[in-house]
mmCIF file of the C-alpha atoms, coordinates in Angstrom:
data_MODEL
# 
_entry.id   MODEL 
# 
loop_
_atom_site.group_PDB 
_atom_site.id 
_atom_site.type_symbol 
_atom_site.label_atom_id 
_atom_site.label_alt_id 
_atom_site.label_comp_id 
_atom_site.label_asym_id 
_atom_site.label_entity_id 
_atom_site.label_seq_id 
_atom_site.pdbx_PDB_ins_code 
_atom_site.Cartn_x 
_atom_site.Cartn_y 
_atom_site.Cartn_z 
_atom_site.occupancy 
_atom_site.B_iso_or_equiv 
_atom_site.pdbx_formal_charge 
_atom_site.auth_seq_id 
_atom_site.auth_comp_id 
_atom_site.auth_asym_id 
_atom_site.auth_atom_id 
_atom_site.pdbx_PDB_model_num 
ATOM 1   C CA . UNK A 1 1   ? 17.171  1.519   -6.558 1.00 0.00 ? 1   UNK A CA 1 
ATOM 2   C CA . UNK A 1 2   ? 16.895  -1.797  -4.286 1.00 0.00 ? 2   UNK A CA 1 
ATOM 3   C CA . UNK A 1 3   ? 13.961  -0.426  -2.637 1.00 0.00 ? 3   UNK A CA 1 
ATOM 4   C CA . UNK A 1 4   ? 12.198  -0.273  -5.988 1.00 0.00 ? 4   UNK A CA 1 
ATOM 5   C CA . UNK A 1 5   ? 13.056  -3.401  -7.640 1.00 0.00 ? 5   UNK A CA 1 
ATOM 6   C CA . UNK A 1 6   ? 12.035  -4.804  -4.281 1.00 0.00 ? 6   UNK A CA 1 
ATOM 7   C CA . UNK A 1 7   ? 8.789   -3.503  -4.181 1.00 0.00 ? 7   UNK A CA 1 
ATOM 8   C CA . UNK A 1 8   ? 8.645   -3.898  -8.004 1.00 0.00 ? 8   UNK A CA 1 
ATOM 9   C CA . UNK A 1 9   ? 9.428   -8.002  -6.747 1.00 0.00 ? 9   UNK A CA 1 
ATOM 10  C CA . UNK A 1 10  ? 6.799   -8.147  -4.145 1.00 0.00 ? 10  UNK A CA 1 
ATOM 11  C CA . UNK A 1 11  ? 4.192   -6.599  -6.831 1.00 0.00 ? 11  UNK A CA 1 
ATOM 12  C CA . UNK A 1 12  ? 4.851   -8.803  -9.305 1.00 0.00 ? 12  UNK A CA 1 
ATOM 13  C CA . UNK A 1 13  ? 4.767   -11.953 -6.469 1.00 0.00 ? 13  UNK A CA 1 
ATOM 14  C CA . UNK A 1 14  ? 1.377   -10.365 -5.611 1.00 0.00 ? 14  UNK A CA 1 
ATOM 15  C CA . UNK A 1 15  ? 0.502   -10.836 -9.388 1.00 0.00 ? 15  UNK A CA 1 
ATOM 16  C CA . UNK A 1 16  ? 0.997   -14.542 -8.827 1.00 0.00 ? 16  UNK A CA 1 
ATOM 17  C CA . UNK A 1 17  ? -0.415  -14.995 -5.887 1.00 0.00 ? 17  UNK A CA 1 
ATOM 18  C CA . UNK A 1 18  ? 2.320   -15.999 -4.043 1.00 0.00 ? 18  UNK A CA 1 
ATOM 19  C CA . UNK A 1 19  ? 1.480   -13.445 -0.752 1.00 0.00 ? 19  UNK A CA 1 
ATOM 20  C CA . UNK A 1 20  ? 3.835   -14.626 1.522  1.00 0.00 ? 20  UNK A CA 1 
ATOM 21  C CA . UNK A 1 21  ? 7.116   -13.458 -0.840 1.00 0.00 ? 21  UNK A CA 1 
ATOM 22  C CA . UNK A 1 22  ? 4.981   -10.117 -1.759 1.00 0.00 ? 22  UNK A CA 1 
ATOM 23  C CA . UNK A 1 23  ? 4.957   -9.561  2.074  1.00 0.00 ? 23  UNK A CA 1 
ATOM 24  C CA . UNK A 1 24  ? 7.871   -10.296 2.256  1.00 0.00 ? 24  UNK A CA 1 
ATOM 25  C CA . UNK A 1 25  ? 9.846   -8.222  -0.450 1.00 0.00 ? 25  UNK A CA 1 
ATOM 26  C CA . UNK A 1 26  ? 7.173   -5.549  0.376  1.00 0.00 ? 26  UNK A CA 1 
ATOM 27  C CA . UNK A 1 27  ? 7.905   -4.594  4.091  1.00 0.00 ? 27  UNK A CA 1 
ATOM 28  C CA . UNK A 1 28  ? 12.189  -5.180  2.699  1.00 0.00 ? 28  UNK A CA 1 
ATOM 29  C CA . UNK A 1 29  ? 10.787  -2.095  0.367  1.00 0.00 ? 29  UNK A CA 1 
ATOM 30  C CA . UNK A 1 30  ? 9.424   -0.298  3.221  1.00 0.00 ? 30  UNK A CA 1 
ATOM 31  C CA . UNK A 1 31  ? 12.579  -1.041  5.534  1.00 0.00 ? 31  UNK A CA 1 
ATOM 32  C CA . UNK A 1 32  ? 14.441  0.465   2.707  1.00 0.00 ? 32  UNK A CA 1 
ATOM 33  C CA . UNK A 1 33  ? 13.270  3.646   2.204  1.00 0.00 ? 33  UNK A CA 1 
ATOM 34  C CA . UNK A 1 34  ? 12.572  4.444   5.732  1.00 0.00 ? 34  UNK A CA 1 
ATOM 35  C CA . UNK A 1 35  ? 16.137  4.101   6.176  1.00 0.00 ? 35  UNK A CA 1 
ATOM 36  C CA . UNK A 1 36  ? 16.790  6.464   3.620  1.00 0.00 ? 36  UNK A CA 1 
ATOM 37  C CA . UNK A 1 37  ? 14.096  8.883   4.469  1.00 0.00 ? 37  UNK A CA 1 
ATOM 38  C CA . UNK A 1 38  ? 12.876  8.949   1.004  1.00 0.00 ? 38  UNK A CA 1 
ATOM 39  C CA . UNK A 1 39  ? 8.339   9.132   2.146  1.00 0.00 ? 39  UNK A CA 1 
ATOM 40  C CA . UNK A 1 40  ? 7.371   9.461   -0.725 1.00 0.00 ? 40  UNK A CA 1 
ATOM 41  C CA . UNK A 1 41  ? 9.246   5.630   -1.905 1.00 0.00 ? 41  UNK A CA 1 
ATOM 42  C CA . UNK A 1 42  ? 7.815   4.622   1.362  1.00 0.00 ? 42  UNK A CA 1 
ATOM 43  C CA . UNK A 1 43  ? 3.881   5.931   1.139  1.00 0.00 ? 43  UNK A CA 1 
ATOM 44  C CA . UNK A 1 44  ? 4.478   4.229   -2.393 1.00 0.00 ? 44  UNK A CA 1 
ATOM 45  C CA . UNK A 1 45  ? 5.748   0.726   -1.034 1.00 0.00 ? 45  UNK A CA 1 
ATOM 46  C CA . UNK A 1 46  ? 2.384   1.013   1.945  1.00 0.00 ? 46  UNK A CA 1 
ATOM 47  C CA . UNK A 1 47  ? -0.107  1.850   -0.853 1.00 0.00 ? 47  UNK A CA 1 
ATOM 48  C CA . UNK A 1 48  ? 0.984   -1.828  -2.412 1.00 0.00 ? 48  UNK A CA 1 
ATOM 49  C CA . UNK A 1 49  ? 1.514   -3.592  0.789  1.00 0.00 ? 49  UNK A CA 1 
ATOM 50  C CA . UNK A 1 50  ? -2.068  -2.003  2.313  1.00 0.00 ? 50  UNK A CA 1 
ATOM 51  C CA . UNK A 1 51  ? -3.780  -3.931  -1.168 1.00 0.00 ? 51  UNK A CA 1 
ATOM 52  C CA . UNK A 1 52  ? -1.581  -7.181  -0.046 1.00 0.00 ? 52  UNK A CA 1 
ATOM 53  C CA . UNK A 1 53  ? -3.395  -6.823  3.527  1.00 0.00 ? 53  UNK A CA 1 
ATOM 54  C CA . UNK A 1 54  ? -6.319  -6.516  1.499  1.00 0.00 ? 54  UNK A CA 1 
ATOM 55  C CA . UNK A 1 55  ? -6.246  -9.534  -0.149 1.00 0.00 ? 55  UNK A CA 1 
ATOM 56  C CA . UNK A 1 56  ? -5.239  -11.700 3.213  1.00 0.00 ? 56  UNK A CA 1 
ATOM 57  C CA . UNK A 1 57  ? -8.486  -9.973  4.571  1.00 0.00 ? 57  UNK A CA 1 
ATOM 58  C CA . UNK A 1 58  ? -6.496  -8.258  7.690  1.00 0.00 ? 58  UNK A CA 1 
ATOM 59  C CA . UNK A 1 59  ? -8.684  -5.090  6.541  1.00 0.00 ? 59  UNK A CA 1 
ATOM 60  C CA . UNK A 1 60  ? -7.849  -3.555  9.711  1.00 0.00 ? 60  UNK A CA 1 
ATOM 61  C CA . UNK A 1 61  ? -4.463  -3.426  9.137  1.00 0.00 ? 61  UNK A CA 1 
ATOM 62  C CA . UNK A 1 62  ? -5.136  -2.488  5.403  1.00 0.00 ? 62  UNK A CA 1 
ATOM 63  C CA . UNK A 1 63  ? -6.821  0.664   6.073  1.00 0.00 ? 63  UNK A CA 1 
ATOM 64  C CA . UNK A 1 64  ? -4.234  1.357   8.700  1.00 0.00 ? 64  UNK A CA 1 
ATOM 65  C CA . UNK A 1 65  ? -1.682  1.002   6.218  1.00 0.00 ? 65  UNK A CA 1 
ATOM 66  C CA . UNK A 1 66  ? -3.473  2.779   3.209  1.00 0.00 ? 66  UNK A CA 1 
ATOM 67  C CA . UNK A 1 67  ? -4.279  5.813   5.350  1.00 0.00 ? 67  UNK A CA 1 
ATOM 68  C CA . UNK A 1 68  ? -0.684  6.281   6.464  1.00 0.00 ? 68  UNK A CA 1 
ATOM 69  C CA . UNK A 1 69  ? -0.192  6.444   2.366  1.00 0.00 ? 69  UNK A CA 1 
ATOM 70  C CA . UNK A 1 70  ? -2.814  8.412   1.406  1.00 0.00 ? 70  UNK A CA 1 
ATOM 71  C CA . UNK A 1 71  ? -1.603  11.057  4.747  1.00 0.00 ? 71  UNK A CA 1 
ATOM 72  C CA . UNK A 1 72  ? 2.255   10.889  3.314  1.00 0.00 ? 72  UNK A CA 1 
ATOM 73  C CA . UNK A 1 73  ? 1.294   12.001  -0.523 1.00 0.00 ? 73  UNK A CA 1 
ATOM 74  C CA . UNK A 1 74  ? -1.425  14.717  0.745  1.00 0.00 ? 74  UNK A CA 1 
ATOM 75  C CA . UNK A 1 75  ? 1.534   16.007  3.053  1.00 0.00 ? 75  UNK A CA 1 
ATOM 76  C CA . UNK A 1 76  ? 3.634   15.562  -0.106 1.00 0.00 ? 76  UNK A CA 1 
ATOM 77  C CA . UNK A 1 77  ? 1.730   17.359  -2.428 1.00 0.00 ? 77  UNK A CA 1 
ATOM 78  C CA . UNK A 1 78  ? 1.597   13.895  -4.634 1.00 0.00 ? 78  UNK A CA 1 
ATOM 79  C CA . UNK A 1 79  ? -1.718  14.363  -6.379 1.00 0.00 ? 79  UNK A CA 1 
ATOM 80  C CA . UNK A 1 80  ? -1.895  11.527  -8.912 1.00 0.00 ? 80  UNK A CA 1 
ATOM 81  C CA . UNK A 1 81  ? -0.946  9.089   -5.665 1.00 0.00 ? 81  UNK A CA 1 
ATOM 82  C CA . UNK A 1 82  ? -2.851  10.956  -3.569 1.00 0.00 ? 82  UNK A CA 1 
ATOM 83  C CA . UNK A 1 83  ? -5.987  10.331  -6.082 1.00 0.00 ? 83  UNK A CA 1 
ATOM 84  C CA . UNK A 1 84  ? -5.401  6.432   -6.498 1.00 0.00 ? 84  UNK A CA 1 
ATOM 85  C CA . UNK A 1 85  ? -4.930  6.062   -2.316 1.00 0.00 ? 85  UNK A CA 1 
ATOM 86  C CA . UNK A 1 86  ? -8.251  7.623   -1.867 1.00 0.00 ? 86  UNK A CA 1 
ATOM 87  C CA . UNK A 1 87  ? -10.141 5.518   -4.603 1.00 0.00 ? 87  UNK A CA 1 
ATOM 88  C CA . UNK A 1 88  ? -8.692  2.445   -2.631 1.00 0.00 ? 88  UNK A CA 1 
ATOM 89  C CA . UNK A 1 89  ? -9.937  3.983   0.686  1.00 0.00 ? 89  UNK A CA 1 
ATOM 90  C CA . UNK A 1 90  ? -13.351 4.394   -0.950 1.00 0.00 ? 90  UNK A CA 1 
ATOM 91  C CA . UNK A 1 91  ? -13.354 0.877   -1.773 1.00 0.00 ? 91  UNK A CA 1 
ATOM 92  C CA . UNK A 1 92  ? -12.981 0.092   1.722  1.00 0.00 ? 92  UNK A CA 1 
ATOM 93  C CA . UNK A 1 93  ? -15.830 2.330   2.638  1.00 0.00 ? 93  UNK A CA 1 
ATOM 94  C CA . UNK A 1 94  ? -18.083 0.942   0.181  1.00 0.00 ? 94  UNK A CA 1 
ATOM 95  C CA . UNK A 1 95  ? -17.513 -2.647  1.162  1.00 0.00 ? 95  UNK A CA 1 
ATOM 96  C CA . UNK A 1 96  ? -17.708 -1.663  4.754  1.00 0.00 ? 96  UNK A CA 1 
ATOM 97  C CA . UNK A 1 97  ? -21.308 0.165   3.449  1.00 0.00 ? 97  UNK A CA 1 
ATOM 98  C CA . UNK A 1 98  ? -24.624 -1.441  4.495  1.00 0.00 ? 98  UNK A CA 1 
ATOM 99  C CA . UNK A 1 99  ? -26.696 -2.504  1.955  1.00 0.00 ? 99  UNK A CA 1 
ATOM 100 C CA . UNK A 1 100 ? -29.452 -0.261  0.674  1.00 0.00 ? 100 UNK A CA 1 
ATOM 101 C CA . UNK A 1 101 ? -32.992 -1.192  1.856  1.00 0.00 ? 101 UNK A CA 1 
# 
């Protein structure tokens, strides 16, 4: 579909480092399966644009964006994308972790 070779584009842009045409062909991906009320394209499409937010350091807006995935493939009954959103979102709370005394 055009909302997976889209995201499949803004992935492979990611790759390269060349974040502003992930973002870019990322939230296209997202505007594209919203419209066709397809959530489980769409959590996909946020778990990859939450690890672009990542990278730019808006972490914020990363977490945000990761937890509205991980929500959408629980709800789903996704389990294998429900798995990999939650590693990410322990990432997060490792990083975000004090370190040990």
């Amino acid at each position: 579909t055009e909302g997976a070779a889209t995201r499949t584009l803004g992935k492979i842009a990611r790759a390269q480092q060349n974040l502003d045409v992930a973002e870019d062909c990322l939230q296209r991906s997202l505007a594209i399966f919203d419209s066709l009320k397809n959530p489980f394209e769409l959590a996909q499409s946020q778990y990859h644009l939450a690890l672009l937010q990542r990278d730019r350091v808006n972490l914020s807006e990363a977490r945000a964006t990761l937890e509205t995935a991980h929500a959408t493939f629980i709800r789903l009954g996704a389990r294998a994308e429900e798995q990999r959103a939650r590693a990410a979102l322990d990432q997060f709370d490792a990083a975000a972790s004090p370190p040990a005394e």
